[in-house]
C-alpha positions as CSV (number, residue, x, y, z in Angstrom):
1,X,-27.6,15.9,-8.2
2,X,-27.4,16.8,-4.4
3,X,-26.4,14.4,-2.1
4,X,-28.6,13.8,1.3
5,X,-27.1,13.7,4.9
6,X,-27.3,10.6,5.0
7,X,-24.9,10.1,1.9
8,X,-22.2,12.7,3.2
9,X,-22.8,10.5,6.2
10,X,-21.6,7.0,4.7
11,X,-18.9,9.1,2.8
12,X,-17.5,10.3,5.9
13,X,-17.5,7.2,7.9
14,X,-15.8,5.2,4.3
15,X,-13.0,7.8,4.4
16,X,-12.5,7.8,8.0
17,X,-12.7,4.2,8.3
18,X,-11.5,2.8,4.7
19,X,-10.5,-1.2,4.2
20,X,-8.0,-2.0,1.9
21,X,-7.5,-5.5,0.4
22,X,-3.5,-6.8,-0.8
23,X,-2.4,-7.7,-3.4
24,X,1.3,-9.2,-4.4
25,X,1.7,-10.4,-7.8
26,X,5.7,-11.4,-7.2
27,X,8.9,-10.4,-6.9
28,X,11.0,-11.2,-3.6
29,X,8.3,-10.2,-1.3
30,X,10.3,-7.7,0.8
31,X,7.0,-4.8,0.1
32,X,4.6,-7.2,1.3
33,X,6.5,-8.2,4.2
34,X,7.0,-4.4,5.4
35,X,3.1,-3.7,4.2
36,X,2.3,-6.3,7.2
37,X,4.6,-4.9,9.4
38,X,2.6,-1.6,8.7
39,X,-0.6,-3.4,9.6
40,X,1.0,-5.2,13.1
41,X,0.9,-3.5,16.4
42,X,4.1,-1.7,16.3
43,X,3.2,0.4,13.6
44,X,-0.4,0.3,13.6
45,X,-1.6,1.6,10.5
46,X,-5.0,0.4,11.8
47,X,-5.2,3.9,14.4
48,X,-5.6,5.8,11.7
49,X,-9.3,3.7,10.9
50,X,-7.7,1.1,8.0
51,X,-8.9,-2.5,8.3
52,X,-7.7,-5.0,6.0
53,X,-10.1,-6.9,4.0
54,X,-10.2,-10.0,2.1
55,X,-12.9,-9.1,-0.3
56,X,-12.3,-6.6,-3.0
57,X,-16.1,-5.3,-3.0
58,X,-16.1,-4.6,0.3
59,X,-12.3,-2.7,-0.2
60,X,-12.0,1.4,-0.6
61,X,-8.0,1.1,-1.1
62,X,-6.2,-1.7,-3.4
63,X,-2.9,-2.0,-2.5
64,X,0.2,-3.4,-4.8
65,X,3.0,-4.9,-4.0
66,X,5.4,-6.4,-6.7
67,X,5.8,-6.2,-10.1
68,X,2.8,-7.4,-12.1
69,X,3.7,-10.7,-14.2
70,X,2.1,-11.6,-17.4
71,X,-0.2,-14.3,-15.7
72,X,-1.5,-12.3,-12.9
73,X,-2.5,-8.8,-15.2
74,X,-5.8,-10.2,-15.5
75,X,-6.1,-11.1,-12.1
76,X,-5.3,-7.7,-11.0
77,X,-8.0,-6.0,-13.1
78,X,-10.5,-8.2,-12.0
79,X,-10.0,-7.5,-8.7
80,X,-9.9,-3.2,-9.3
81,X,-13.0,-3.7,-11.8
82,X,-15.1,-5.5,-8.5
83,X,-14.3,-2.8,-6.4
84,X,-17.0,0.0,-5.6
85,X,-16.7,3.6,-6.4
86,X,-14.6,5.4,-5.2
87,X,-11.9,3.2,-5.1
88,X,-8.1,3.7,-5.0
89,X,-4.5,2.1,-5.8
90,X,-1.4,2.9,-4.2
91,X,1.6,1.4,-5.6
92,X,4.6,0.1,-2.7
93,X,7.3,-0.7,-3.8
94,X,10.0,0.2,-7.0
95,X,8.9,-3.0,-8.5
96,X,5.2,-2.3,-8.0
97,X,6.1,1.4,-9.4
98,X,8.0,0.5,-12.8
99,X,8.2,-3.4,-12.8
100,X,11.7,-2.6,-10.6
101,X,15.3,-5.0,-12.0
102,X,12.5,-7.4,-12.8
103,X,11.2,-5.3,-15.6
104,X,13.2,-6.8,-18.4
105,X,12.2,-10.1,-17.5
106,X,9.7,-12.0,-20.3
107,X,7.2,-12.6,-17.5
108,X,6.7,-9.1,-16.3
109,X,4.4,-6.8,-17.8
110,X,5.6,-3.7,-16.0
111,X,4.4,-1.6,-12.9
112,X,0.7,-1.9,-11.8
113,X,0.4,1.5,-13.7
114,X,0.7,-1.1,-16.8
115,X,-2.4,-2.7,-16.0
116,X,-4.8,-0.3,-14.2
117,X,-5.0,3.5,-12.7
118,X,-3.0,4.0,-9.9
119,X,-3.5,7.0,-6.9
120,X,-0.1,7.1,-5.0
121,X,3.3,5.6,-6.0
122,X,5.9,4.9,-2.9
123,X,8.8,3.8,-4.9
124,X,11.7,2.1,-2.2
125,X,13.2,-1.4,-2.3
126,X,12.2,-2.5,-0.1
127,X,9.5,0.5,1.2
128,X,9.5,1.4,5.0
129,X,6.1,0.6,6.9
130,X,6.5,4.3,8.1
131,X,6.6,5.4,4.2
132,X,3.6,3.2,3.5
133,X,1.9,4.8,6.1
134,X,2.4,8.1,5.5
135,X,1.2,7.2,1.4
136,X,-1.7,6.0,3.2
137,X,-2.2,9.1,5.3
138,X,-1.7,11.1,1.8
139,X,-4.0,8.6,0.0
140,X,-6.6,9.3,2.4
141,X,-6.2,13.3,2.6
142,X,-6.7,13.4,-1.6
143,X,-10.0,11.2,-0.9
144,X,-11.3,14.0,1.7
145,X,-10.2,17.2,-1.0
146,X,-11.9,15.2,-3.8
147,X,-14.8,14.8,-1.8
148,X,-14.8,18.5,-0.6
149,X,-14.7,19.6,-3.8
150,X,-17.3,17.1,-5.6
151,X,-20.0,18.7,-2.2
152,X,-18.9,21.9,-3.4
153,X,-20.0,21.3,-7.2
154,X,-23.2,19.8,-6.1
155,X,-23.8,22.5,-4.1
């Protein structure tokens, strides 16, 4: 099926402009503090077009901080299944990664890989808003090759 201008149009504006949405399902909340220290004006992941979003329809990129717990796995899939196509994951964080030193622990049910797909992992305890906004950048330059390639298959 070819797509019409006007959907390369929308696709170009979602990947140039793309909204995440958070989300932090525990541990000691050192990733989530450096994720908004990513999003504040000294690093200012927003230059790059990312908006942060509190709905997860409205989202292009889910991003996880902290190991995912036992009571929050179905959380998280709820929130990934009401996103729209294409969506993403990127993983900050060691604990987010692999369920981090908290991965013995009776409550956690591992890494967010555990629970749903994810894109990027940035593994660091705690991650470095520059890292997180370089996976970003890198996030966002696999989006753009996917979609080259999926308007050179139509074509």
């Amino acid at each position: 099926m070819t797509r019409t201008i006007l959907q390369r149009a929308v696709d170009w504006g979602r990947r140039n402009s793309p909204w995440i949405i958070r989300f932090h399902s525990g541990s000691c909340c050192g990733c989530d503090a450096e994720l908004q220290a990513a999003l504040s004006s000294r690093y200012d992941l927003e230059r790059w077009g990312v908006a942060e979003q509190g709905s997860p329809r409205q989202a292009d990129i889910l991003i996880c901080t902290g190991a995912v717990t036992v009571q929050e796995k179905g959380r998280l899939r709820q929130i990934y299944e009401q996103m729209l196509e294409p969506k993403f994951v990127l993983a900050v964080g060691s604990c987010a990664c692999s369920g981090g030193a908290l991965s013995d622990c009776y409550a956690v049910a591992g890494g967010v890989d555990s629970t749903i797909p994810v894109d990027v992992y940035l593994p660091g305890c705690a991650a470095r808003p520059e890292a997180i906004i370089d996976a970003v950048r890198e996030l966002l330059a696999n989006w753009e090759k996917a979609q080259k390639y999926a308007d050179t298959v139509e074509e």
